[in-house]
Backbone and ligand atoms as CSV (ligand in chain L), in Angstrom:
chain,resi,resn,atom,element,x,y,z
A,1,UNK,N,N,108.141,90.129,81.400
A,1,UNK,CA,C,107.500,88.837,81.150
A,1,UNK,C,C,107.215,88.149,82.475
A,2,UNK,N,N,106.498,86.759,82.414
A,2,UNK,CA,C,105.964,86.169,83.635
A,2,UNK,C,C,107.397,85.661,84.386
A,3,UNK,N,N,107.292,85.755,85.419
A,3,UNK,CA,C,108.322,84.730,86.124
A,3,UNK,C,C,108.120,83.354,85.523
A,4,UNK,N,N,108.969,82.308,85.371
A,4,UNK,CA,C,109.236,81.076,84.684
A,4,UNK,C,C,109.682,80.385,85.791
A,5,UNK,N,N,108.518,79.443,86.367
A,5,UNK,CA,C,109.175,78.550,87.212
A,5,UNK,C,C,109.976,77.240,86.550
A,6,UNK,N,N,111.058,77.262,87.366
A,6,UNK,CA,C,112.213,76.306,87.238
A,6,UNK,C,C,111.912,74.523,88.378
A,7,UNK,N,N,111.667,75.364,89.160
A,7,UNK,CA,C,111.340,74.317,90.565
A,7,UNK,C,C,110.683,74.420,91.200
A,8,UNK,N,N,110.345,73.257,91.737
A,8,UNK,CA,C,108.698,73.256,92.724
A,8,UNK,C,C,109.026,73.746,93.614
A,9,UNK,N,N,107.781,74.403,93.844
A,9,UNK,CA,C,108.399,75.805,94.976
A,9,UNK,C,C,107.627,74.799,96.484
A,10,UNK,N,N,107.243,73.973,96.162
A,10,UNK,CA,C,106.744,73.029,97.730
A,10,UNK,C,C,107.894,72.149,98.059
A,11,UNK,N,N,108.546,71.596,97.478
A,11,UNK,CA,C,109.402,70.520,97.391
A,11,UNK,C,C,110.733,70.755,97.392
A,12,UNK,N,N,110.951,71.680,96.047
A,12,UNK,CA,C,111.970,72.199,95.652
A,12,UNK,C,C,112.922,71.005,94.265
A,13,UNK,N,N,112.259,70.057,94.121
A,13,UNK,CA,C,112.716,69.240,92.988
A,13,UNK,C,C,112.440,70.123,91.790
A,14,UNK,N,N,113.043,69.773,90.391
A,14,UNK,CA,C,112.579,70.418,89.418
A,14,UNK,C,C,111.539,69.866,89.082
A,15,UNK,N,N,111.045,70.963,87.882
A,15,UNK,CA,C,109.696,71.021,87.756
A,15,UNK,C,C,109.551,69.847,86.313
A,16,UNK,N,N,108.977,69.026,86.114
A,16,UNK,CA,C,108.452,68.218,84.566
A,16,UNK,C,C,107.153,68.780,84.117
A,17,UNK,N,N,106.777,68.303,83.505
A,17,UNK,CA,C,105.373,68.125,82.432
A,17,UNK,C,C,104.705,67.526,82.808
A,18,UNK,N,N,103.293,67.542,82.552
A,18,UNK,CA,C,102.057,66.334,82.987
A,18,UNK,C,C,101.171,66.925,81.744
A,19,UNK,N,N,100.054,66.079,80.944
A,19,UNK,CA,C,98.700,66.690,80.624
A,19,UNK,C,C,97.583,66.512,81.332
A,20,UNK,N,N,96.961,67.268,81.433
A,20,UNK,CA,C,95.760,67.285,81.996
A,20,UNK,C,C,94.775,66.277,81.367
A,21,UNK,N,N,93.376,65.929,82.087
A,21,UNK,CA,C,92.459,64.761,80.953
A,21,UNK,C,C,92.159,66.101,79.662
A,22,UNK,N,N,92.260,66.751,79.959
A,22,UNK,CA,C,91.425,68.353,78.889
A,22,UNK,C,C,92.747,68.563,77.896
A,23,UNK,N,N,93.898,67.754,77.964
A,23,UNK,CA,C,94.793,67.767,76.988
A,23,UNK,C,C,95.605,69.242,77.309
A,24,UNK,N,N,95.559,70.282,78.443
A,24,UNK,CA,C,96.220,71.210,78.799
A,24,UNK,C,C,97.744,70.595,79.252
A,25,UNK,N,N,98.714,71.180,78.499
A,25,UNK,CA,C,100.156,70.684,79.496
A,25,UNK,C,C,100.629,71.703,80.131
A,26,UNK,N,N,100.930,71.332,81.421
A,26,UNK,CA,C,100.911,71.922,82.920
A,26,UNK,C,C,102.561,71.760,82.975
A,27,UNK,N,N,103.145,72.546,84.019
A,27,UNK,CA,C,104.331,72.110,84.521
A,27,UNK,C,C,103.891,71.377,85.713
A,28,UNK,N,N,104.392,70.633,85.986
A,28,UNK,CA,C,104.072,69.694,87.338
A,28,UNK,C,C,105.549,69.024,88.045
A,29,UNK,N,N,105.448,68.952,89.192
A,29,UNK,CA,C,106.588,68.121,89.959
A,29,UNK,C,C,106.053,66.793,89.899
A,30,UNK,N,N,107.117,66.053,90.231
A,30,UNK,CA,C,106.338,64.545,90.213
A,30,UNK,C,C,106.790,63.951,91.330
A,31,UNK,N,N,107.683,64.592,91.943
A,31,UNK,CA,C,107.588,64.242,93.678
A,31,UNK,C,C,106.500,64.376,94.535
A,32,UNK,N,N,105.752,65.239,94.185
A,32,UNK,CA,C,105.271,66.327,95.369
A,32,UNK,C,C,103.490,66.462,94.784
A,33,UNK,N,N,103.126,65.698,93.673
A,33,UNK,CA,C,102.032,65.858,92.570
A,33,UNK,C,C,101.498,67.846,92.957
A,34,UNK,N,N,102.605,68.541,92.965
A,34,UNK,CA,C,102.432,70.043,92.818
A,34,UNK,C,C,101.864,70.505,91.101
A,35,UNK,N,N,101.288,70.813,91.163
A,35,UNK,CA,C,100.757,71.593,89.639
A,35,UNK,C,C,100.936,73.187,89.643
A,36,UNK,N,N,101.253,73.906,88.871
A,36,UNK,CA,C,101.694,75.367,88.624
A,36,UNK,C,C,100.888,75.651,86.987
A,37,UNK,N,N,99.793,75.861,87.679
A,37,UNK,CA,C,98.338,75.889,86.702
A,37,UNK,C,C,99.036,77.469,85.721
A,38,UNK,N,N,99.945,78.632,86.047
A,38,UNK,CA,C,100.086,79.580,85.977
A,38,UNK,C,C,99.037,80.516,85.096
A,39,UNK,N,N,98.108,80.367,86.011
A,39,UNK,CA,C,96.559,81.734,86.075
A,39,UNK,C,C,97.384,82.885,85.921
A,40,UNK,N,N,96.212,83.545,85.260
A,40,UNK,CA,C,96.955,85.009,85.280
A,40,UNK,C,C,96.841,86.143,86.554
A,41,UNK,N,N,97.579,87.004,86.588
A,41,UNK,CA,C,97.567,87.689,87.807
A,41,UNK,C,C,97.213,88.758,87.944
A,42,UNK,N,N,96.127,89.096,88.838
A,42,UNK,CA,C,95.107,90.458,88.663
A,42,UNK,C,C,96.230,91.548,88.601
A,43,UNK,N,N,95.812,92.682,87.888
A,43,UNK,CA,C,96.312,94.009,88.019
A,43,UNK,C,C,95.667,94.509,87.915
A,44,UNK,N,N,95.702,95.903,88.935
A,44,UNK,CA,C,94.542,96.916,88.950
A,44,UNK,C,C,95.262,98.077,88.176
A,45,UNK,N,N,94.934,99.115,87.107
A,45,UNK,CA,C,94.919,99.778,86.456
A,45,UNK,C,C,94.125,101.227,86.674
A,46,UNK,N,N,94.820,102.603,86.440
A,46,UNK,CA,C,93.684,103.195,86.831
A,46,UNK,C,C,93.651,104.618,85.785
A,47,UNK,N,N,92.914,105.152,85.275
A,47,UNK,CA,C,92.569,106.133,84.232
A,47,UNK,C,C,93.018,107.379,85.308
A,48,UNK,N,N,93.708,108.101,85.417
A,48,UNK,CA,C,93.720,108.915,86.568
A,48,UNK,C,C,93.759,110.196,85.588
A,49,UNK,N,N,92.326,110.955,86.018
A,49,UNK,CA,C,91.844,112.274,85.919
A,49,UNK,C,C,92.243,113.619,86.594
A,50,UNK,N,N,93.032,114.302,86.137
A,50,UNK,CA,C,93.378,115.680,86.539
A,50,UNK,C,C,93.163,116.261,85.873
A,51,UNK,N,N,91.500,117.592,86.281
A,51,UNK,CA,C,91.184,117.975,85.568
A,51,UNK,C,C,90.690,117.727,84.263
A,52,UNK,N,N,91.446,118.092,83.059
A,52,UNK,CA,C,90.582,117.900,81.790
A,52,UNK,C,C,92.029,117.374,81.165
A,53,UNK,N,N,93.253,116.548,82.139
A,53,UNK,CA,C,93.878,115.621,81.551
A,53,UNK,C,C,94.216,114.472,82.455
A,54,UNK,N,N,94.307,113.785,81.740
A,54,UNK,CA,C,95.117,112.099,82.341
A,54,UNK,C,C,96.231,111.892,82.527
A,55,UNK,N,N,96.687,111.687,83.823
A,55,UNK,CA,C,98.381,111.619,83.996
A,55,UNK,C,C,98.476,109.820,83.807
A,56,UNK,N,N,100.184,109.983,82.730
A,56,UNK,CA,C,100.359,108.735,81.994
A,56,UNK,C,C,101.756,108.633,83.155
A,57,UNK,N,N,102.039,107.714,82.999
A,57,UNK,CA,C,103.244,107.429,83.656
A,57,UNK,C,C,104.143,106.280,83.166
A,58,UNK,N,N,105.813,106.767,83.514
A,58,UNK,CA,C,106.435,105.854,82.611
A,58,UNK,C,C,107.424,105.351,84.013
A,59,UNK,N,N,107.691,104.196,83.745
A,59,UNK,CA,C,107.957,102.957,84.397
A,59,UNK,C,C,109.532,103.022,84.699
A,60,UNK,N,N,110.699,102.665,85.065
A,60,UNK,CA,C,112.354,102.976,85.652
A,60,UNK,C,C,111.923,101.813,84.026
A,61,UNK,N,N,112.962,101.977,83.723
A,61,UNK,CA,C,113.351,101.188,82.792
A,61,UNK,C,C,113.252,101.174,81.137
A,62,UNK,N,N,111.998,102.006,81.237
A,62,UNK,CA,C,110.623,101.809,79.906
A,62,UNK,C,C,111.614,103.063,79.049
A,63,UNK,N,N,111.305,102.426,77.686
A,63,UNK,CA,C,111.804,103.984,76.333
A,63,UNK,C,C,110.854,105.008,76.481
A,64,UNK,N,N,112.048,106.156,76.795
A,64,UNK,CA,C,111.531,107.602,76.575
A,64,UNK,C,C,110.251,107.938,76.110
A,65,UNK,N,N,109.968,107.250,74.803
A,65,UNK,CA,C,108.595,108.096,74.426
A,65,UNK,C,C,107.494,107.025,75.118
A,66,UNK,N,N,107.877,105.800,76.362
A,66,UNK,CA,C,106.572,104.817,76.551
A,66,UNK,C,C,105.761,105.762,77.663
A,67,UNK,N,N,104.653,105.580,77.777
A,67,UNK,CA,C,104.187,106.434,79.222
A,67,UNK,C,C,102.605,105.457,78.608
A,68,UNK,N,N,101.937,104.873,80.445
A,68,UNK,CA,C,100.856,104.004,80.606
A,68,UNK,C,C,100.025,104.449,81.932
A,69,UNK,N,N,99.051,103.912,81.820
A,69,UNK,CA,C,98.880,103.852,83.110
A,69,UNK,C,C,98.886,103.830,84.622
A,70,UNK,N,N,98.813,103.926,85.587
A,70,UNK,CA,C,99.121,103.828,86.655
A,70,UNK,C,C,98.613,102.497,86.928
A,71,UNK,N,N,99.516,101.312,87.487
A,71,UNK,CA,C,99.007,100.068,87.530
A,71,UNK,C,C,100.256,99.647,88.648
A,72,UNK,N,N,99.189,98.203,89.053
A,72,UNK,CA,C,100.248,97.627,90.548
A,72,UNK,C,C,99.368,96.388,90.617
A,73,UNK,N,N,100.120,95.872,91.511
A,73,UNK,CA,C,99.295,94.181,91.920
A,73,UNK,C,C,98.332,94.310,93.023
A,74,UNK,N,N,97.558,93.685,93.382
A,74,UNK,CA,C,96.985,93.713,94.500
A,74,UNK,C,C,97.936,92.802,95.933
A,75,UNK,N,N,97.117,93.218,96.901
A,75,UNK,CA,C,97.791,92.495,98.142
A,75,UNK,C,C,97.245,91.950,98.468
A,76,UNK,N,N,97.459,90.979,99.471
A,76,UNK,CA,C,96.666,89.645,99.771
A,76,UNK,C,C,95.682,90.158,100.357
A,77,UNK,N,N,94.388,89.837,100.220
A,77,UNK,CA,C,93.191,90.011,101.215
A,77,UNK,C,C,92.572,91.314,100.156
A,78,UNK,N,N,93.080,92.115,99.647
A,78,UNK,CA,C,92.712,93.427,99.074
A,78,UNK,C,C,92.148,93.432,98.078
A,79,UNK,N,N,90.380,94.204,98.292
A,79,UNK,CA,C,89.947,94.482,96.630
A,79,UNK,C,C,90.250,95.482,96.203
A,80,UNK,N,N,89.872,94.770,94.641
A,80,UNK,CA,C,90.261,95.895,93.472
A,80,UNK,C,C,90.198,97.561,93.702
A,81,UNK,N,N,89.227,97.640,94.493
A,81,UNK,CA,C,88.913,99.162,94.599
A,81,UNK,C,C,89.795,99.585,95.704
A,82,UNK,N,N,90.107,99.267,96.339
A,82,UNK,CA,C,90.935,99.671,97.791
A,82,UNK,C,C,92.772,99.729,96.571
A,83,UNK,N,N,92.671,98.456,96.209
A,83,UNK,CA,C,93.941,98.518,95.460
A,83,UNK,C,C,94.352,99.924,94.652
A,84,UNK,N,N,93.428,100.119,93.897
A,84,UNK,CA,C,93.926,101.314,92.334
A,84,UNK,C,C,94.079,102.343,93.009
A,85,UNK,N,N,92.922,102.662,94.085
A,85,UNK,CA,C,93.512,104.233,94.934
A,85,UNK,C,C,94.373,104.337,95.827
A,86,UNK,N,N,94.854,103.002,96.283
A,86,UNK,CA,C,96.170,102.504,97.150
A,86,UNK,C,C,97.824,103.310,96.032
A,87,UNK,N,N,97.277,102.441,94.877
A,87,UNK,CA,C,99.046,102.504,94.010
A,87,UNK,C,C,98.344,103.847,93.482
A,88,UNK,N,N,97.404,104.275,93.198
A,88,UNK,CA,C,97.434,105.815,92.735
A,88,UNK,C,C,98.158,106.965,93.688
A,89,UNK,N,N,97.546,106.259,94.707
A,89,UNK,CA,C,98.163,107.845,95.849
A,89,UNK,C,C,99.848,107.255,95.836
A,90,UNK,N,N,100.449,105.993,95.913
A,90,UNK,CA,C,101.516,105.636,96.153
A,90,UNK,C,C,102.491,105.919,95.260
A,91,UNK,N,N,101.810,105.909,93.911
A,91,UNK,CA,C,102.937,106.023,92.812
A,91,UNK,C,C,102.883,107.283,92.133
A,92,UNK,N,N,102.017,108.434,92.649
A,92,UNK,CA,C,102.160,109.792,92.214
A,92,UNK,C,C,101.799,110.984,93.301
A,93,UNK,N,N,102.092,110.005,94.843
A,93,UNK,CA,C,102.257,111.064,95.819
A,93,UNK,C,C,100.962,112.252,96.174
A,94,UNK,N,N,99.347,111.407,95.823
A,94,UNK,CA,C,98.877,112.440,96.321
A,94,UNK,C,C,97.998,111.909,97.413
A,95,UNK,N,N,96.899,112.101,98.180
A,95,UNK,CA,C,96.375,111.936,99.227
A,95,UNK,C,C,95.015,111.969,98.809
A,96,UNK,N,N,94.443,113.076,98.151
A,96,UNK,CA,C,93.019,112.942,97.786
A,96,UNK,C,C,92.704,112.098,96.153
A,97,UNK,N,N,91.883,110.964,96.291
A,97,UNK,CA,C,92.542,109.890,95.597
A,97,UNK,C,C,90.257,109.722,95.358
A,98,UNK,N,N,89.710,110.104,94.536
A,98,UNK,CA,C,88.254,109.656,94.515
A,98,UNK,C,C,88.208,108.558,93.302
A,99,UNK,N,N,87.719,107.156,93.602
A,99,UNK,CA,C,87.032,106.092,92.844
A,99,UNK,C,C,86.107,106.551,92.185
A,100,UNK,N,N,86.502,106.026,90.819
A,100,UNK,CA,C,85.247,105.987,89.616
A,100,UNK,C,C,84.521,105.150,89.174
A,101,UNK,N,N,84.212,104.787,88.177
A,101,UNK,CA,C,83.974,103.623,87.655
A,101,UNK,C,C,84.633,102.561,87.232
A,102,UNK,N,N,84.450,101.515,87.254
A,102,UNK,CA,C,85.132,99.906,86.630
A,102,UNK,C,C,84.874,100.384,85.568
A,103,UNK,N,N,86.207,100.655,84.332
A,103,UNK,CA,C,85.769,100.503,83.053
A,103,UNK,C,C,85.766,99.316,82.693
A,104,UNK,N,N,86.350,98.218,83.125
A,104,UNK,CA,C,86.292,96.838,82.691
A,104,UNK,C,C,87.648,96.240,83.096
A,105,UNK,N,N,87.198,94.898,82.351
A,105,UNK,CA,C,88.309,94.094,82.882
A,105,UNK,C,C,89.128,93.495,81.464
A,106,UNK,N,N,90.300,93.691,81.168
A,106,UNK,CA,C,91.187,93.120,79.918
A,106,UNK,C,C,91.891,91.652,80.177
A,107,UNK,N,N,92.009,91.161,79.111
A,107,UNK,CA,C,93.342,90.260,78.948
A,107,UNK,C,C,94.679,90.898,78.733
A,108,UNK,N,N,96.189,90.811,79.434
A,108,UNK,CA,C,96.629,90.961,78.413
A,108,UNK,C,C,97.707,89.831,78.723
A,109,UNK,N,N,97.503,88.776,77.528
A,109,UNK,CA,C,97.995,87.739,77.452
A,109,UNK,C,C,99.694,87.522,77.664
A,110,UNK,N,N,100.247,88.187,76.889
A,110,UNK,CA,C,101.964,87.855,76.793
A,110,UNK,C,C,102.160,88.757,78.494
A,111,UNK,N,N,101.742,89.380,79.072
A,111,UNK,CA,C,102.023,89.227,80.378
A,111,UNK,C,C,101.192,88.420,81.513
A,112,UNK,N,N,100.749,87.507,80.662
A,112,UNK,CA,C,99.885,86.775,82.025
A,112,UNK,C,C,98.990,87.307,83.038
A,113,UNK,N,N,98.072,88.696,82.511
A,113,UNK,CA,C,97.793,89.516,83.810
A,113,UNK,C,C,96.088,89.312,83.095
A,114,UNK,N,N,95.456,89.760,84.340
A,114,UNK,CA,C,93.899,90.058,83.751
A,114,UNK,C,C,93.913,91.706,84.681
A,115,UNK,N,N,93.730,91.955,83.916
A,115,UNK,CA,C,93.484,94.261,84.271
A,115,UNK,C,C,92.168,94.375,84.375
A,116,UNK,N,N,91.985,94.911,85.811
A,116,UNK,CA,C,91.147,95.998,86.233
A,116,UNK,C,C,91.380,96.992,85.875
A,117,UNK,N,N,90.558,97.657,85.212
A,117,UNK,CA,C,90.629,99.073,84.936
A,117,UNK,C,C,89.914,100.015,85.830
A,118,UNK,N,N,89.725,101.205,86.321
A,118,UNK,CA,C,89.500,102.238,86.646
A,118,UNK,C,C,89.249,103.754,86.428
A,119,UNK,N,N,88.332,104.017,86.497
A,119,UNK,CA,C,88.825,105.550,86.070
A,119,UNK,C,C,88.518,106.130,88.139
A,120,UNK,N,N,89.787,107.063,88.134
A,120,UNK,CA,C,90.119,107.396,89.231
A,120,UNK,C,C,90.327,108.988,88.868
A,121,UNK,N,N,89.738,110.513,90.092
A,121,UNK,CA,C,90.317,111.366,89.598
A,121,UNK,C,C,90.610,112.053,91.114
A,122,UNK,N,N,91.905,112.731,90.448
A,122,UNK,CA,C,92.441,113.571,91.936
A,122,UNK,C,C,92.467,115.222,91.165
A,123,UNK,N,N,92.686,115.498,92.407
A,123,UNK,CA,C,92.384,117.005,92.464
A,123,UNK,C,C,93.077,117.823,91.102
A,124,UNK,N,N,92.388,118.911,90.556
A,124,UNK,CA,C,92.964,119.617,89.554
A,124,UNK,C,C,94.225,120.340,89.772
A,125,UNK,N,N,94.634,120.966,91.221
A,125,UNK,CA,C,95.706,121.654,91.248
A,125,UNK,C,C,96.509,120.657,92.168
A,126,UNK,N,N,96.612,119.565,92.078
A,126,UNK,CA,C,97.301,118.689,93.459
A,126,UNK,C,C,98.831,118.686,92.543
A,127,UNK,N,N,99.082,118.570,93.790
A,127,UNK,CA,C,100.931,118.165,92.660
A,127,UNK,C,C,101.376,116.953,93.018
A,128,UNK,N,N,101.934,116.257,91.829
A,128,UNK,CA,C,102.524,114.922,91.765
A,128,UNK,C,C,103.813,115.142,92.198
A,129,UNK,N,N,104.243,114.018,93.501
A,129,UNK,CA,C,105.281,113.530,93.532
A,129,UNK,C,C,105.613,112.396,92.931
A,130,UNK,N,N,105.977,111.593,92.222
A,130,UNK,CA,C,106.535,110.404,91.298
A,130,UNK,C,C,106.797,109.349,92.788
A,131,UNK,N,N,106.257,108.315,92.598
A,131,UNK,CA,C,107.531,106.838,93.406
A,131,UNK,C,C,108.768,107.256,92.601
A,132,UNK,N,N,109.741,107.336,93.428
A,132,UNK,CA,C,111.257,106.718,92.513
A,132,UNK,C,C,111.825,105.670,92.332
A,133,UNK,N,N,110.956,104.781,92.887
A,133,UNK,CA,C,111.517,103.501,93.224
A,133,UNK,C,C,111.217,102.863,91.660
A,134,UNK,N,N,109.647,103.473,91.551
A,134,UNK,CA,C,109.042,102.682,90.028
A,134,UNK,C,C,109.340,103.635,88.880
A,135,UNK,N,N,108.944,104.573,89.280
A,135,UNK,CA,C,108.648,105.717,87.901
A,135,UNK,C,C,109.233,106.868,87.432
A,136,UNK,N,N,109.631,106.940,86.528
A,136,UNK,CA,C,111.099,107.638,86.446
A,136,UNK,C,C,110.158,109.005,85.733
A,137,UNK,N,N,109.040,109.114,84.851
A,137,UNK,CA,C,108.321,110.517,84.629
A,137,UNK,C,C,107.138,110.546,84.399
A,138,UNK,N,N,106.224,111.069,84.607
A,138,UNK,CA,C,104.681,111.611,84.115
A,138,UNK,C,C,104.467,112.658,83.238
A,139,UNK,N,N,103.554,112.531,82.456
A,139,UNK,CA,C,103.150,113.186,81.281
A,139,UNK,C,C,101.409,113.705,81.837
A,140,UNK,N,N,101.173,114.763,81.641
A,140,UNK,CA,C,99.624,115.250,81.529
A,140,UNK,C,C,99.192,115.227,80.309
A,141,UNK,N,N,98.199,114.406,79.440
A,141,UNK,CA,C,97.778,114.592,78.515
A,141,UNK,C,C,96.087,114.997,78.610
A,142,UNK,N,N,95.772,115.988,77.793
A,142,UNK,CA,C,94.673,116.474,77.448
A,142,UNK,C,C,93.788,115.189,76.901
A,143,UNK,N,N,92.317,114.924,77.978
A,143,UNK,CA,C,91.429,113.869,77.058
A,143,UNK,C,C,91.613,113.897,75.860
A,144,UNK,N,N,91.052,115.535,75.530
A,144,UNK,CA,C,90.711,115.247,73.960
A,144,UNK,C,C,91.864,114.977,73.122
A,145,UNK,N,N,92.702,114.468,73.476
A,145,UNK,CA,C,94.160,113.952,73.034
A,145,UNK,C,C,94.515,112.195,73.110
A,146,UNK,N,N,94.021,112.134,73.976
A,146,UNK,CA,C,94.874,110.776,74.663
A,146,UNK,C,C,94.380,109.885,73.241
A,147,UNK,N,N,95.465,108.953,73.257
A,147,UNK,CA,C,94.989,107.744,72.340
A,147,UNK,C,C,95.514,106.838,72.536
A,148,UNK,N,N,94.393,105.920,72.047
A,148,UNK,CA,C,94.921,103.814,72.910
A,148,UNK,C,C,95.310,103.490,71.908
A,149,UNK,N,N,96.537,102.959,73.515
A,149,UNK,CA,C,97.430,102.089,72.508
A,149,UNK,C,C,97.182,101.042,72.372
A,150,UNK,N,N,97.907,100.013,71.350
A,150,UNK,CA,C,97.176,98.282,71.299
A,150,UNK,C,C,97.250,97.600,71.402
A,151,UNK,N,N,97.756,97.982,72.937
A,151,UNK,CA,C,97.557,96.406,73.623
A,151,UNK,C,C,97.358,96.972,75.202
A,152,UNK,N,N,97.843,95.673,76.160
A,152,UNK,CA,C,97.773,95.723,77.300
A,152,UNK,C,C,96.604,96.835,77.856
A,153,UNK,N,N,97.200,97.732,78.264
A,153,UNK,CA,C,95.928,98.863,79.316
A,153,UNK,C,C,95.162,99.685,78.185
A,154,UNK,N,N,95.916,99.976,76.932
A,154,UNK,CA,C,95.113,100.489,75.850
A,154,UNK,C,C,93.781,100.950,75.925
A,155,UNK,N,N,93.541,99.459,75.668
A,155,UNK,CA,C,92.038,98.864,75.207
A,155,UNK,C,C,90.562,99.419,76.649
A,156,UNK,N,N,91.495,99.461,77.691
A,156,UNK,CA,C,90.402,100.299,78.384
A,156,UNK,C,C,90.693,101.659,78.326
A,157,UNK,N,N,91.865,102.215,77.972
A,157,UNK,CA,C,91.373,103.767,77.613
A,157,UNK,C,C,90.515,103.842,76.081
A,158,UNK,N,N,90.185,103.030,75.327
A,158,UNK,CA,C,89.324,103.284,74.409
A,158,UNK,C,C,88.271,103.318,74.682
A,159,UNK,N,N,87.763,102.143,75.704
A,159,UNK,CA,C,86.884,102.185,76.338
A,159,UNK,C,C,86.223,103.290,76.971
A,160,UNK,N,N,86.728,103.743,77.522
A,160,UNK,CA,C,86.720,104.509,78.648
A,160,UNK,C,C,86.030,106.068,77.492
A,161,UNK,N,N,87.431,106.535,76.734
A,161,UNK,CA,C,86.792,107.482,75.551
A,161,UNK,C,C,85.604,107.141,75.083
A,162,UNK,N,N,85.327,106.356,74.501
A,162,UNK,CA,C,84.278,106.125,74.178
A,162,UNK,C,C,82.737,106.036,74.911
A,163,UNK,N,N,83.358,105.427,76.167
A,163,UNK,CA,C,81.882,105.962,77.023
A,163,UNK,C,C,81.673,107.497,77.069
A,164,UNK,N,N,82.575,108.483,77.102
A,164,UNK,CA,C,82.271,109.988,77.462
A,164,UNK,C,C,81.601,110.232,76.365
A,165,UNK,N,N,81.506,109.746,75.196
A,165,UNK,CA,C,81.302,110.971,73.587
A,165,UNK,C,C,79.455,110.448,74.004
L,1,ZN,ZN,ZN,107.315,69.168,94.496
């Protein structure tokens, strides 16, 4: 879930309430007139193509049968496209890393994020090393297999299927 600010991170008083004239209620300090609008936060996402399957990847933490996307935040100054082939090569250890297309851009609300999607493909015989820091396993699934799930990154692998047919 989102981080939950407690205290103004300028000031450091706790945080109150304000409404906006648009009737939005904000957390706000009232020392410091700080506002914590909490926008959502880009994530780049990426369809990653090996061969004639998609490597899914599952997260330190996540249940056994979860496996998603390859996804990460961006860094300051960094676009989207520099980003997805950044955490692709980073979080499955390979080097030859080719940009595809923007399949689009998602909501996904209960995490506060707006997703870039990608389709990204690396080499057919390359071998994955895993981050260990993030990702505890990868799965190869066959396109003509894969199926979206419903929610979060899902919705651009439907996408995405659906542009090929
Ligand atoms: Zn403040």
């Amino acid at each position: 879930m989102p981080v939950q600010f407690k205290f103004c991170p300028v000031c450091a008083d706790p945080l109150g309430e304000k409404v906006d004239p648009d009737g939005q209620v904000r957390k706000a300090c009232s020392s410091c007139n700080f506002v914590h609008y909490e926008n959502p936060t880009p994530v780049v996402a990426a369809i990653v193509q090996r061969g004639d399957d998609v490597v899914l990847v599952r997260s330190i933490g996540w249940p056994e049968t979860w496996f998603g996307l390859v996804t990460g935040f961006l860094e300051r100054e960094e676009h989207p496209e520099v980003a997805v082939v950044r955490e692709v090569k980073e979080e499955l250890g390979v080097d030859d890393v080719q940009l595809g297309d923007l399949i689009g851009l998602y909501s996904f609300e209960r995490m506060n994020q707006l997703i870039i999607a990608y389709h990204v493909v690396i080499q057919e015989d390359v071998e994955i090393t895993l981050d260990a820091n993030e990702l505890e396993a990868y799965k190869l699934v066959p396109v003509s297999r894969l199926k979206p799930w419903p929610f979060g990154t899902g919705e651009a692998v439907k996408h995405w299927l659906a542009s090929r047919d």
